[in-house]
C-alpha distance (Angstrom), angle and dihedral (degrees) to the residues before:
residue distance angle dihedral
X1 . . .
X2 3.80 . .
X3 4.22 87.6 .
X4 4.11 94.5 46.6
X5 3.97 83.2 52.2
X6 3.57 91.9 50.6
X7 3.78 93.4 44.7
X8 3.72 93.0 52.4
X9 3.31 101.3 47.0
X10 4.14 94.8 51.4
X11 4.11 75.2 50.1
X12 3.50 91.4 61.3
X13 4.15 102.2 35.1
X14 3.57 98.5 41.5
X15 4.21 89.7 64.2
X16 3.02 89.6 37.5
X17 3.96 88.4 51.9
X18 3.58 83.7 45.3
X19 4.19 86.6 -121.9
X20 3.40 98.5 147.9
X21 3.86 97.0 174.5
X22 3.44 85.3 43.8
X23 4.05 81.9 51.0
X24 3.86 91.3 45.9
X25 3.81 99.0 47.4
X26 3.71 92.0 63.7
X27 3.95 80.7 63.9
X28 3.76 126.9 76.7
X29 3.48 115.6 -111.2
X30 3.10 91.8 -104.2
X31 3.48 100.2 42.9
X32 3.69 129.1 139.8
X33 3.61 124.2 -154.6
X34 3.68 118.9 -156.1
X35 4.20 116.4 -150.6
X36 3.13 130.1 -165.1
X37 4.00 103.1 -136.9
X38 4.11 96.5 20.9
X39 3.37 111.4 36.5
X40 3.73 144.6 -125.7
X41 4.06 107.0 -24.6
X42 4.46 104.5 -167.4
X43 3.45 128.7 -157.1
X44 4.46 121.6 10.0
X45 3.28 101.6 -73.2
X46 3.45 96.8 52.3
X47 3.76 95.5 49.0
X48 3.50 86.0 47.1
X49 4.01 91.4 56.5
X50 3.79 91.0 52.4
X51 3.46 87.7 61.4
X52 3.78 98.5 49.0
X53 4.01 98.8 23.4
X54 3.40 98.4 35.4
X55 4.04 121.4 25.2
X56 3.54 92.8 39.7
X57 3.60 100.7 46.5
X58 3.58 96.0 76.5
X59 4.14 108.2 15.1
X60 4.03 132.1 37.6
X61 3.70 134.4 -176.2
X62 4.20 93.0 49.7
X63 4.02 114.3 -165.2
X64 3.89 108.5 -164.3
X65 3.89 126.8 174.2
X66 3.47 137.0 -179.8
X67 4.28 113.6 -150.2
X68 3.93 121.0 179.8
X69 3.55 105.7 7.2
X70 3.82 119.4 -158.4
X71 3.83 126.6 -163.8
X72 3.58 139.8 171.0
X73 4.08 94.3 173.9
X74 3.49 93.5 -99.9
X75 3.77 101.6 53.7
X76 3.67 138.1 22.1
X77 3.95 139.8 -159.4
X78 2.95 130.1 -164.6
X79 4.29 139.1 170.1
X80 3.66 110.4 -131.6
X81 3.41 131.4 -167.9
X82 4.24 116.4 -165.5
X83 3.88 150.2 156.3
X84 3.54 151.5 168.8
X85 3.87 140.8 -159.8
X86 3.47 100.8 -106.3
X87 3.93 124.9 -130.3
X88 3.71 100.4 -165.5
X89 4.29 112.1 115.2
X90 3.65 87.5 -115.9
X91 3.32 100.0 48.0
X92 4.11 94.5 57.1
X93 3.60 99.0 -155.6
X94 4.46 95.9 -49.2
X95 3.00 127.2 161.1
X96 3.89 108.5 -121.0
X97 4.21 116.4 -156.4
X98 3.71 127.4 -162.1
X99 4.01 129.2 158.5
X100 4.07 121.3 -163.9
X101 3.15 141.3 159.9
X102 4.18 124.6 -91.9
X103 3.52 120.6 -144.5
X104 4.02 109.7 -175.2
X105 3.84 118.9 -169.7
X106 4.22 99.0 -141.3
X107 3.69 130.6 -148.0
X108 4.07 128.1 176.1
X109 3.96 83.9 -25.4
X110 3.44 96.2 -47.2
X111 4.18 135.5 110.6
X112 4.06 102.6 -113.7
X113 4.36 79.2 173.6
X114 3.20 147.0 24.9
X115 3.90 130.1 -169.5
X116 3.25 142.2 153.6
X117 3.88 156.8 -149.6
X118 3.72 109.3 -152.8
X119 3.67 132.5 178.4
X120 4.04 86.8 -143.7
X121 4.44 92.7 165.2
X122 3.95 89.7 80.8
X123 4.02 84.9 60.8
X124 3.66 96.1 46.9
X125 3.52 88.0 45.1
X126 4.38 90.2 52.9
X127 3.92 86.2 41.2
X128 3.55 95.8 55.9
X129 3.51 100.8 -121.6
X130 3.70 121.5 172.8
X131 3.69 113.9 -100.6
X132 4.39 82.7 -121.6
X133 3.43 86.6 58.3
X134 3.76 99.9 47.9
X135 3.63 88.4 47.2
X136 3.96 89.0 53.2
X137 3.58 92.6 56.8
X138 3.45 99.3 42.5
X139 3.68 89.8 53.7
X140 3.77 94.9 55.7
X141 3.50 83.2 48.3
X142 3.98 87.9 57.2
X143 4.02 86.8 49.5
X144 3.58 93.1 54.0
X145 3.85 99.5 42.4
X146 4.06 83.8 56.3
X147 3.35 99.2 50.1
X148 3.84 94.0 51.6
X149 3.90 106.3 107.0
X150 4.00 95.1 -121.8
X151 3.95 87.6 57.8
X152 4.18 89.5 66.1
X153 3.47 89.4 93.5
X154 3.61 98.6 52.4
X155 3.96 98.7 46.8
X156 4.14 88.6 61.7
């Protein structure tokens, strides 16, 4: 357990350390991670960009951490808790707050994927979004979620 500790915690510093090799390394090189609000970002150097081109552009000072990790080898959960300050007009400088859940795809100790569940409305809420524009997202949220295979099930 002492080596999925280790891995999530360089997860966490190294955006927050805006080290977005650093960040990518920890990825295979073919690894894809899955965000929430961008996007899947393929391969290093993409990853690596989202860091750079895409987290930063709008937010700075990132807290990320990673409670009650669970692994099998294979997979691994974990609780997270994270923010940013904002840099969006609306958001004048707030701090926005979400926690989620991390689900990370594993191969020879590295992350092959990344997704996550996120409760993102407590961030719209800090960033003062308008409640049409929260509902937007969440919508294309909705899409998504029911167009993922392992939904068919529940759309019949």
């Amino acid at each position: 357990m002492q080596a999925i500790n280790t891995l999530l915690d360089q997860f966490c510093r190294r955006v927050e350390q805006r080290d977005a090799v650093g960040f990518a390394d920890l990825f295979t090189t073919d690894g894809v991670y899955h965000d929430v609000f961008y996007g899947a970002f393929e391969g290093r150097a993409r990853i690596a960009a989202m860091i750079d081109e895409w987290f930063y552009k709008s937010a700075t000072d990132f807290r990320w951490d990673m409670h009650e990790p669970v692994c099998d080898g294979r997979v691994l959960y974990a609780r997270y808790t994270f923010s940013y300050r904002s840099l969006l007009p609306e958001a004048r400088g707030a701090r926005a707050m979400f926690e989620g859940v991390s689900i990370m795809r594993l191969r020879d100790g590295l992350i092959q994927e990344y997704r996550e569940v996120a409760n993102a409305a407590t961030g719209f809420v800090d960033m003062n979004f308008a409640p049409e524009r929260i509902a937007k997202i969440l919508a294309r949220e909705g899409r998504e979620l029911k167009n993922r295979p392992e939904m068919a099930r529940h759309l019949t």
